[in-house]
C-alpha positions in Angstrom: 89.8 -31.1 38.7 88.2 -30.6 35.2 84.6 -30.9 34.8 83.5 -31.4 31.4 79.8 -30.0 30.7 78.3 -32.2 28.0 76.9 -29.8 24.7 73.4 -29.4 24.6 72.2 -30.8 20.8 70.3 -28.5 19.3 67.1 -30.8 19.5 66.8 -30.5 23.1 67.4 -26.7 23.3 64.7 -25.9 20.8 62.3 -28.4 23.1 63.6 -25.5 26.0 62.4 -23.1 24.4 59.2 -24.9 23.5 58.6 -25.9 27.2 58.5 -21.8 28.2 55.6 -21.2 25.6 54.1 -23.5 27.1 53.6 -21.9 30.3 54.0 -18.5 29.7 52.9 -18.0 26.1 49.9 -20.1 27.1 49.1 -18.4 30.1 48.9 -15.4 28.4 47.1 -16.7 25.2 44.2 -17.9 28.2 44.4 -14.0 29.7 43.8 -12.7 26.8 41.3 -15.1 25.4 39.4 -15.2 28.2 38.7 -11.3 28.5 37.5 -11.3 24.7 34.1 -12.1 26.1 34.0 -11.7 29.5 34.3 -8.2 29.1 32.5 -7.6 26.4 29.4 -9.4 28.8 30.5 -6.8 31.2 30.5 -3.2 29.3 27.2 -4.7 27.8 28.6 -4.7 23.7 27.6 -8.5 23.5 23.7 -7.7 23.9 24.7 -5.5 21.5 25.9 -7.5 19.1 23.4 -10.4 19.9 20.5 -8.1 19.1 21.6 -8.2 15.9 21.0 -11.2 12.8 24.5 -12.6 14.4 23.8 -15.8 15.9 26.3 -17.4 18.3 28.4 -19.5 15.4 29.4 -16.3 14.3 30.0 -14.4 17.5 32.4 -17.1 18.9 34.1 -18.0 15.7 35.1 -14.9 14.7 36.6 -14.6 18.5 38.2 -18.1 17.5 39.1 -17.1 14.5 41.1 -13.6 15.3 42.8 -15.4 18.1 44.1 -18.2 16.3 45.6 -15.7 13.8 47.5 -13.6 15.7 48.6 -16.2 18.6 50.0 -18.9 15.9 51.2 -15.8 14.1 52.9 -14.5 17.2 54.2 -17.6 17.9 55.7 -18.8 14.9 58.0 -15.6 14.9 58.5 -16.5 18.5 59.9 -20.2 17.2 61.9 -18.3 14.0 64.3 -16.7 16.3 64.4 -19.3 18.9 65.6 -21.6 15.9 68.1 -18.7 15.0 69.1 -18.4 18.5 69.6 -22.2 18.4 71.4 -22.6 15.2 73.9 -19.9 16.3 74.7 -21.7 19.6 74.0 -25.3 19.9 74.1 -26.3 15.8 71.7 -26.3 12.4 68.5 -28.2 12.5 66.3 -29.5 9.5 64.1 -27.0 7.6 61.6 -29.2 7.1 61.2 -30.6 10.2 61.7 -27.4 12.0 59.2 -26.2 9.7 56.5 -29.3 10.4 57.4 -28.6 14.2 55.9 -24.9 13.9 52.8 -25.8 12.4 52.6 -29.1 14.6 53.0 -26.7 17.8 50.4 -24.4 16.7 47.8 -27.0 17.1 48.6 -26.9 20.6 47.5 -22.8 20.8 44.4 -23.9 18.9 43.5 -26.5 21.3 44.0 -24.2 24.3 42.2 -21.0 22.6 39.3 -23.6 22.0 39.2 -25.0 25.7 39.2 -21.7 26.6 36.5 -19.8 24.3 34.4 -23.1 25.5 34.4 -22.1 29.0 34.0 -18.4 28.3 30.4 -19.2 26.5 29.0 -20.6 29.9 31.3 -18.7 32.8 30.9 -15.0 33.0 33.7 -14.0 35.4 37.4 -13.8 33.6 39.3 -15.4 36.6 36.7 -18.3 36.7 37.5 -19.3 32.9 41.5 -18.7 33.6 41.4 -21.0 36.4 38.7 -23.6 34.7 41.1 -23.5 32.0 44.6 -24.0 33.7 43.5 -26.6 35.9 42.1 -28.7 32.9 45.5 -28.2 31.5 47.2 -28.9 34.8 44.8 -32.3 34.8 45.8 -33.1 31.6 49.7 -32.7 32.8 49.2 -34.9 35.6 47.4 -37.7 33.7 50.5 -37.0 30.7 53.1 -37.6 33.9 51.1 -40.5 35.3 49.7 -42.5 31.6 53.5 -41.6 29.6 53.9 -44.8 28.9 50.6 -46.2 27.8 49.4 -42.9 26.0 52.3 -41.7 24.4 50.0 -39.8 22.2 48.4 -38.0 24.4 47.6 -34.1 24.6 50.2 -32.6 26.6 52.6 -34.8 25.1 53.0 -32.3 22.5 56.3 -31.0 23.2 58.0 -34.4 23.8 56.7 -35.3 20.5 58.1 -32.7 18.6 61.8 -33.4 20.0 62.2 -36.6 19.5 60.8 -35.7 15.7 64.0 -33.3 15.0 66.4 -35.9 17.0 65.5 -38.6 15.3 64.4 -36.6 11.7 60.9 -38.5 11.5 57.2 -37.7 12.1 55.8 -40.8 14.5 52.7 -42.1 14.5 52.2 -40.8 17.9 52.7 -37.6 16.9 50.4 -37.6 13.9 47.7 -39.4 16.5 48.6 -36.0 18.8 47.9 -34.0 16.2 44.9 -35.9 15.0 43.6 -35.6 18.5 44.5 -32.3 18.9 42.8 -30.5 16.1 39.9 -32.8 16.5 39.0 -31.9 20.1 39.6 -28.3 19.1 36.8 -28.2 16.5 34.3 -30.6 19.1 35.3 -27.7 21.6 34.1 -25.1 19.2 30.8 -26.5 18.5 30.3 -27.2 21.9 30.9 -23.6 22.7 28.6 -22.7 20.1 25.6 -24.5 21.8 26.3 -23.4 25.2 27.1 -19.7 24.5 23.9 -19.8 22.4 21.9 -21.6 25.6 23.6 -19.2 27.8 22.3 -15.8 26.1 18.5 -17.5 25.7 18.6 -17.8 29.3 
């Protein structure tokens, strides 16, 4: 008997390799994110720094800021040689559109680096704002899985979105809402984060 394995299109293996940044490039973007403050609370530098004319704006954003840079930098080479890898073995995909998917995905680590600075202004303990962090992702996962259908546009739908863009050659409205919502919760985040690391330090 002959069993006949159907070829992977190259769509669906990029989306494979999109799926495993998204638990373990995340994971380690919240790690890392997470200690940027916490220990700096801990060794006592960010009394330091507070006593200072820097106000909390500037201490967080300039934690925002350095993260975003060298995570989206980091993962855009990450996604270079995945496409590489990809091209070689499954077939070519659109420049443009693998280009748009980059940038789209990087919202994504800007979103998560802002959840995360948010609940590193208010918890002091690195494993708290890990796990605050993962489960509000997890949540979000789970109301994804559950609400596909009727919020196709929704956060973790990220990923899905992005596939069916290089299958079908098209940016969605859905994604463009996801990306919309994305980037717009990411700067609320950060001006939340603001205010409560500011409240936090007063206290």
């Amino acid at each position: 008997m002959a069993f006949e394995i159907p070829a992977v299109p190259a769509s669906e293996a990029f989306g494979l390799s999109l799926s495993e940044l998204s638990m373990f490039g995340v994971l380690i973007t919240i790690l890392l994110t997470a200690s940027s403050i916490s220990q700096e609370r801990q060794t006592g530098v960010s009394e330091l720094l507070l006593v200072k004319p820097i106000n909390a704006s500037h201490y967080i954003g300039s934690k925002a800021l350095a993260k975003m840079v060298v995570f989206t930098g980091a993962l855009i080479i990450s996604l270079l040689f995945s496409w590489y890898y990809v091209s070689i073995l499954f077939g070519s995909l659109s420049v443009i559109y693998m280009m748009l998917a980059i940038i789209f995905y990087s919202c994504w680590f800007i979103f998560v680096i802002s959840l995360t600075l948010t609940y590193a202004a208010v918890i002091r303990q690195q494993y708290m704002i890990v796990g605050a962090t993962i489960l509000t992702l997890a949540a979000g996962s789970i109301i994804n899985g559950i609400f596909h259908h009727k919020i196709p546009w929704f956060y973790n739908n990220l990923s899905s979105l992005i596939v069916k863009m290089l299958q079908t050659g098209a940016v969605s409205t859905n994604l463009l809402l996801n990306i919309g919502l994305l980037l717009a919760t990411s700067i609320a985040l950060l001006l939340l984060s603001f205010k409560l690391f500011d409240q936090k330090e007063r206290l």
